[in-house]
BADRENDREN-907316 format. One record per residue (C-alpha): z, y, x. Coordinates in steps of 0.05 Angstrom, whole numbers, padded with zeros to 5 digits, always signed. Example, Ala and Ser with C-alpha at 12.3 -4.5 7.8 and 13.67 -1.06 7.14 Angstrom:
<atoms>
+00156-00090+00246
+00143-00021+00273
</atoms>
This chain:
<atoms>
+00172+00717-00081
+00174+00684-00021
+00239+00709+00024
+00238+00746+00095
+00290+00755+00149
+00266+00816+00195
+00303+00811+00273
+00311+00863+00326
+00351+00894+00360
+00329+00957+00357
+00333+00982+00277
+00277+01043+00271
+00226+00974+00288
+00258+00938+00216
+00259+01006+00183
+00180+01015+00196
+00168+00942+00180
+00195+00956+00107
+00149+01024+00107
+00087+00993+00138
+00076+00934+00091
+00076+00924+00020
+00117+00868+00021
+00119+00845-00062
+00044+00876-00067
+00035+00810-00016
+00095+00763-00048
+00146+00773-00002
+00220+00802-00008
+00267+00831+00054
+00336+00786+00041
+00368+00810+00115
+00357+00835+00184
+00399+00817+00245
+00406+00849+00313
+00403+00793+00348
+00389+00707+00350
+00467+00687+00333
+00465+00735+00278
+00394+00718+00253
+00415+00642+00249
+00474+00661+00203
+00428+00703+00161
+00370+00644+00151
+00425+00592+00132
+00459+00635+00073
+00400+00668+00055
+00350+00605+00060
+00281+00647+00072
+00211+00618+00080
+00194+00668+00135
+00228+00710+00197
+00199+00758+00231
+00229+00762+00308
+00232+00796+00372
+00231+00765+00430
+00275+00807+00479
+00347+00817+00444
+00422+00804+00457
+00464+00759+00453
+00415+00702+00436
+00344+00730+00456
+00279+00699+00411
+00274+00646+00453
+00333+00611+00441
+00332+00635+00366
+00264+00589+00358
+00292+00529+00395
+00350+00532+00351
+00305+00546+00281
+00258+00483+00309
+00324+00437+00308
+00358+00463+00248
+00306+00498+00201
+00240+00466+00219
+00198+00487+00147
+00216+00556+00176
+00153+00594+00188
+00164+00647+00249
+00122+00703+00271
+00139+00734+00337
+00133+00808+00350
+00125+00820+00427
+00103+00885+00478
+00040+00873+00514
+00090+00851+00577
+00119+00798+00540
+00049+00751+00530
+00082+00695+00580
+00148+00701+00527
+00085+00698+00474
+00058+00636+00498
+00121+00601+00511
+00145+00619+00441
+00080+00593+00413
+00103+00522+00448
+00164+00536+00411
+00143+00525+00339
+00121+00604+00328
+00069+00605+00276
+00042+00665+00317
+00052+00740+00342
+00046+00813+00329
+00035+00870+00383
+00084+00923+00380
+00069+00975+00355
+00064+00929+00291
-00010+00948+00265
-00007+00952+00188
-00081+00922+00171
-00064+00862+00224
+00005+00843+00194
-00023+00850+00128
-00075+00796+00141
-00032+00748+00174
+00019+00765+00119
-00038+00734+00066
-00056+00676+00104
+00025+00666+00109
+00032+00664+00034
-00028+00620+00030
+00000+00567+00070
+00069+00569+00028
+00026+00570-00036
-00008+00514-00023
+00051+00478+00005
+00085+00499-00063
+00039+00469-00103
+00031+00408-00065
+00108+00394-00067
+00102+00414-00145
+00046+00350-00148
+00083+00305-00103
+00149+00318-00152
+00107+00308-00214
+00077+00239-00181
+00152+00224-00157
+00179+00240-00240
+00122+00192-00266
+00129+00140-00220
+00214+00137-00236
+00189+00135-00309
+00143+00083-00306
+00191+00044-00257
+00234+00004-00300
+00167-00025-00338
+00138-00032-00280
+00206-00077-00257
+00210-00109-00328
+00133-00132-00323
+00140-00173-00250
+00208-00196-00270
+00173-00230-00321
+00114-00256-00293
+00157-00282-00240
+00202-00322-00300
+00143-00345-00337
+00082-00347-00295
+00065-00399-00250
+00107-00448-00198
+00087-00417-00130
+00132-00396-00086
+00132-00316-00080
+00088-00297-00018
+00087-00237+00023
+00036-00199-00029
+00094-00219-00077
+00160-00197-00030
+00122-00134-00014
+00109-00116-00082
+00187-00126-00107
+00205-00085-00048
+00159-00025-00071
+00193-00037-00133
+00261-00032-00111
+00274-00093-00147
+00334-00128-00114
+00345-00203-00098
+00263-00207-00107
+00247-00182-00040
+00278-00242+00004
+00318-00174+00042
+00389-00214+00025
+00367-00272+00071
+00379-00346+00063
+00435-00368+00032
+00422-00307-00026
+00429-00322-00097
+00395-00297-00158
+00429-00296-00224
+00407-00281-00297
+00453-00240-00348
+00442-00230-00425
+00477-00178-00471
+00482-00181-00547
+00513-00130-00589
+00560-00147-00654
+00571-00099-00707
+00645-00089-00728
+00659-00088-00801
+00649-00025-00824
+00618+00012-00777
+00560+00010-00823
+00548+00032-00898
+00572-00019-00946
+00511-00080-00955
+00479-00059-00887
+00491-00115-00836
+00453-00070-00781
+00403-00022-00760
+00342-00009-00709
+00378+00043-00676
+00433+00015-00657
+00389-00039-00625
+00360+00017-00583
+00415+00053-00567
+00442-00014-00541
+00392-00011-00494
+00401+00057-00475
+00468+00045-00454
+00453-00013-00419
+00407+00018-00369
+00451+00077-00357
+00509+00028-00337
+00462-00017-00296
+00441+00051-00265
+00512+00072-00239
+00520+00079-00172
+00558+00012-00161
+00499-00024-00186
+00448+00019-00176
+00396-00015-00121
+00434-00091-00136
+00413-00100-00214
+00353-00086-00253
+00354-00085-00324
+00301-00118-00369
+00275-00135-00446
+00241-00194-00462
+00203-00193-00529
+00223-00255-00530
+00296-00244-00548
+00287-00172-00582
+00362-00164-00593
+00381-00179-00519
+00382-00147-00455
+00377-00175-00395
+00394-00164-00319
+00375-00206-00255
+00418-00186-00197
+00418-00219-00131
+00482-00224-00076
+00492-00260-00005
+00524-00323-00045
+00530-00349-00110
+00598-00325-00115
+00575-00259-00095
+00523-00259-00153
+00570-00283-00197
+00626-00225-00189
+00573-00172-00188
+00550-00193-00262
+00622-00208-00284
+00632-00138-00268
+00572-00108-00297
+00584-00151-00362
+00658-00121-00369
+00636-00053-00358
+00579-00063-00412
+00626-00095-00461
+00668-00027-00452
+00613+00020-00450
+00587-00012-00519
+00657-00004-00552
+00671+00068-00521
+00605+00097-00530
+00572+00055-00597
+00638+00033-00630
+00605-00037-00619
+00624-00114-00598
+00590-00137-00546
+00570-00217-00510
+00545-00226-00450
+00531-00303-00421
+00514-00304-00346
+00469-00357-00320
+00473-00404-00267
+00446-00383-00196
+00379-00400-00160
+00343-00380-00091
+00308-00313-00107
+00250-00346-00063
+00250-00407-00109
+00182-00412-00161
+00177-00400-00220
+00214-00459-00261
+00273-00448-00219
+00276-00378-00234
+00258-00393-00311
+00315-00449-00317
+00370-00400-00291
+00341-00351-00340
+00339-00391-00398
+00411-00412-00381
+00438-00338-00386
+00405-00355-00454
+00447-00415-00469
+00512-00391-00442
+00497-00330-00492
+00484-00373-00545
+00557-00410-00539
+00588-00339-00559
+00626-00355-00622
+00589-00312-00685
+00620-00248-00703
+00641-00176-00678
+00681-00202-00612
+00674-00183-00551
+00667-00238-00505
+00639-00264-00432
+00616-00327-00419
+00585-00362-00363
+00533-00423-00354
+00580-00471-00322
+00644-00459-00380
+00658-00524-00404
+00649-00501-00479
+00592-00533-00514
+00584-00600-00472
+00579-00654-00512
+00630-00705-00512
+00631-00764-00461
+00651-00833-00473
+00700-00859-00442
+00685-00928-00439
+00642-00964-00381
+00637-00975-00312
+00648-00926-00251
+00573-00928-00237
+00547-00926-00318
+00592-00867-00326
+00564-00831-00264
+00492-00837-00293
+00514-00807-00354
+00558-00759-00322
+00481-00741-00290
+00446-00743-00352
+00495-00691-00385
+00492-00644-00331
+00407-00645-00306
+00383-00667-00368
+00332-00618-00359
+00309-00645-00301
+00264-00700-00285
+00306-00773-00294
+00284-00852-00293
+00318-00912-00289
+00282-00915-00215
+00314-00861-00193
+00383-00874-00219
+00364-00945-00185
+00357-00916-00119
+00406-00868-00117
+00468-00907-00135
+00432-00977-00096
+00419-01017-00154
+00361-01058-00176
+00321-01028-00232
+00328-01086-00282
+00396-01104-00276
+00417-01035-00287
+00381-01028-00343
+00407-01086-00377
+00492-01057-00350
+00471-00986-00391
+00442-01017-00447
+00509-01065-00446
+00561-01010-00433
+00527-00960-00478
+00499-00990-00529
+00437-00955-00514
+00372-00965-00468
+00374-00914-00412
+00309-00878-00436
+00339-00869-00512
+00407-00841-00485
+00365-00792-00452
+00324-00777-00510
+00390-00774-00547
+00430-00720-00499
+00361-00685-00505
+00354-00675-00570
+00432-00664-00571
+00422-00603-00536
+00356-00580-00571
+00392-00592-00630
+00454-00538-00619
+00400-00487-00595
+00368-00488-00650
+00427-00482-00687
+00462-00431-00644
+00409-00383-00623
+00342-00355-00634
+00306-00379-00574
+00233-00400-00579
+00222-00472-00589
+00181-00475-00525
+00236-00452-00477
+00278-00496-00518
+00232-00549-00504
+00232-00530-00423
+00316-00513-00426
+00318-00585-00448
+00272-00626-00414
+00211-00639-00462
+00144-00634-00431
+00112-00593-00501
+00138-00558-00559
+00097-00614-00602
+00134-00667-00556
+00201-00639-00582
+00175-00633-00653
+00164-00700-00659
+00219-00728-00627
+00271-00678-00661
+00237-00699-00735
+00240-00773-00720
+00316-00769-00703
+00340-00715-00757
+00284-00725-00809
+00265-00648-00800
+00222-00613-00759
+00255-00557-00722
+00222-00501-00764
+00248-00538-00828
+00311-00552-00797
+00328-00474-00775
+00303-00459-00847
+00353-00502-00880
+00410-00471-00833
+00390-00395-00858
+00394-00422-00931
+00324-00413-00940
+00298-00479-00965
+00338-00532-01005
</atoms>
């Protein structure tokens, strides 16, 4: 039933309205009447109707008024006018007004009938179209966060362009923050991972864990990430990848910025998983990048929420740690020159990065083969096999540490190929990494 508000001033002309007209027969319901404009506003905000029928001459606040008032406050407000045969220059002017249109007084029953239909008509097919648009609205928020997941990923792993418009537009659409370029230069994007750890005994006795938990992980993720605080500033995402993790990419005005929102998100996830699972919970946060910067940029800060999240010590503790912590860096000597132990200083920290002897030559002003003959003499070790070594260093406690895929471990260290790393990693330990991991599970001799 559609609702009606009936106004005049005179009350036999609302009494023969409700006589005249068959109002449910048609789909429509009487909620009020008022005797004049002030009183008909009151009635149409508490009662909320889809239709008032109005006089134009009345007290107080004549019909005039009431439909410049109705066009600034109620504007989805259908109004039909009831008028004398004097009043056609009120008629007109009400028509300008917003009025969906008029009835002659005396109200003819067969002519207030048919408008009546076409009335409902119009709100039917309004109805239904809002019904479609709230369906389209309900799928679209459903299909939202894969949507988010899937360009958050093909940004990480596809290729090394630069996002274009096409690209910022698309993010935008998606609500996806940091991805849109909307924070400005200066913005930075960071990477967070979150791991659950079962306590002892929160499982049956020999069961070390169990799919649903793993799921309801992730539930409880997303409805943190979807908090108001957050809401808009993080988006949540799997990677198949790393099945037991989730992940989150939030963007801020600074680094700093980026790094207090995660901190923040990761404490309230550690707390949600204990108060709502009766879980532990890790989280490592990864170091920041330009949300405009291509894809290897965004990949390395990813894969380095992976690494910090690998340094977690095992077992059911909650804990938070970021990219930059000093645990987990290998030891430096301490013996050599300022400049020698500036190199390796650089080789410890970008050893992911491109690095020569040439460009350590030119950077600290040094010709190539005398510096190459000070490393070998202060280290013990040609500059390319030091390299090799911190490499393979690295490769080496990620395999031990975590479950990551031997290609990213590959990128996340500075190896060209998987294969590349392979070879290297048996012709230094004797093991390829496959065997390797194997012999750390137990699972060959």
């Amino acid at each position: 039933m559609y609702r009606v508000i009936l106004a005049d001033d005179e009350p036999e002309i609302c009494k023969g309205l409700r006589l005249k007209i068959a109002w449910e027969r048609l789909g429509f319901e009487i909620v009020g009447e008022a005797r004049n404009g002030k009183e008909a506003l009151s009635a149409i905000a508490s009662e909320r109707p889809q239709l008032l029928l109005t006089d134009i001459r009345m007290p107080v606040m004549d019909g005039l008024e009431l439909l410049q008032a109705c066009k600034r406050l109620h504007p989805e407000l259908r109004i039909v006018v009831l008028s004398g045969h004097d009043d056609f220059q009120y008629v007109q002017t009400a028509l300008r007004c917003g009025a969906r249109d008029y009835v002659l007084k005396p109200v003819v029953r067969r002519d207030l009938t048919e408008l009546l239909e076409t009335i409902r008509g119009e709100l039917d097919a309004e109805r239904e179209n809002a019904r479609a648009r709230e369906a389209i609205g309900l799928q679209w928020r459903r299909r939202l966060p894969l949507l988010q997941e899937q360009y958050v990923l093909g940004r990480i792993y596809g290729g090394d362009e630069t996002p274009g418009i096409a690209e910022r537009e698309e993010a935008r659409r998606l609500e996806l923050a940091g991805f849109d370029g909307a924070d400005g230069e200066g913005a930075a994007l960071r990477f967070m991972g979150a791991e659950y750890r079962v306590p002892p005994g929160r499982l049956p006795a020999g069961k070390e864990d169990d799919e649903r938990l793993a799921l309801a992980f992730r539930l409880v993720c997303r409805e943190v990430a979807a908090e108001a605080r957050w809401s808009g500033r993080v988006t949540p995402f799997t990677d198949k990848a790393y099945p037991r993790f989730m992940f989150f990419a939030a963007a801020a005005e600074d680094e700093a910025g980026s790094e207090a929102l995660l901190a923040e998100l990761a404490a309230a996830l550690l707390a949600a998983a204990e108060g709502s699972l009766r879980l532990a919970a890790v989280a490592g946060i990864g170091a920041a990048c330009s949300p405009s910067a291509g894809s290897t940029a965004l990949r390395r800060a990813y894969l380095s929420a992976v690494t910090a999240l690998s340094r977690t010590p095992a077992g059911p503790a909650s804990r938070i740690v970021r990219a930059d912590d000093p645990e987990g860096r290998a030891a430096r000597p301490s013996a050599g020159t300022e400049t020698i132990e500036a190199i390796r200083r650089h080789i410890e920290d970008a050893y992911k990065d491109e690095i020569s002897l040439a460009m350590m030559a030119e950077r600290f002003h040094m010709n190539v083969t005398y510096l190459s003959e000070l490393f070998k003499k202060q280290t013990g070790s040609t500059f390319s096999d030091y390299v090799a070594e911190v490499r393979l260093g690295r490769a080496e406690l990620l395999l031990r540490d975590t479950a990551m895929r031997l290609a990213d471990i590959a990128e996340w260290t500075g190896f060209s190929t998987a294969s590349y790393l392979s070879a290297a990693f048996k012709k230094r330990y004797g093991l390829s990494p496959a065997d390797y991991r194997a012999r750390l599970r137990g699972d060959r001799p």
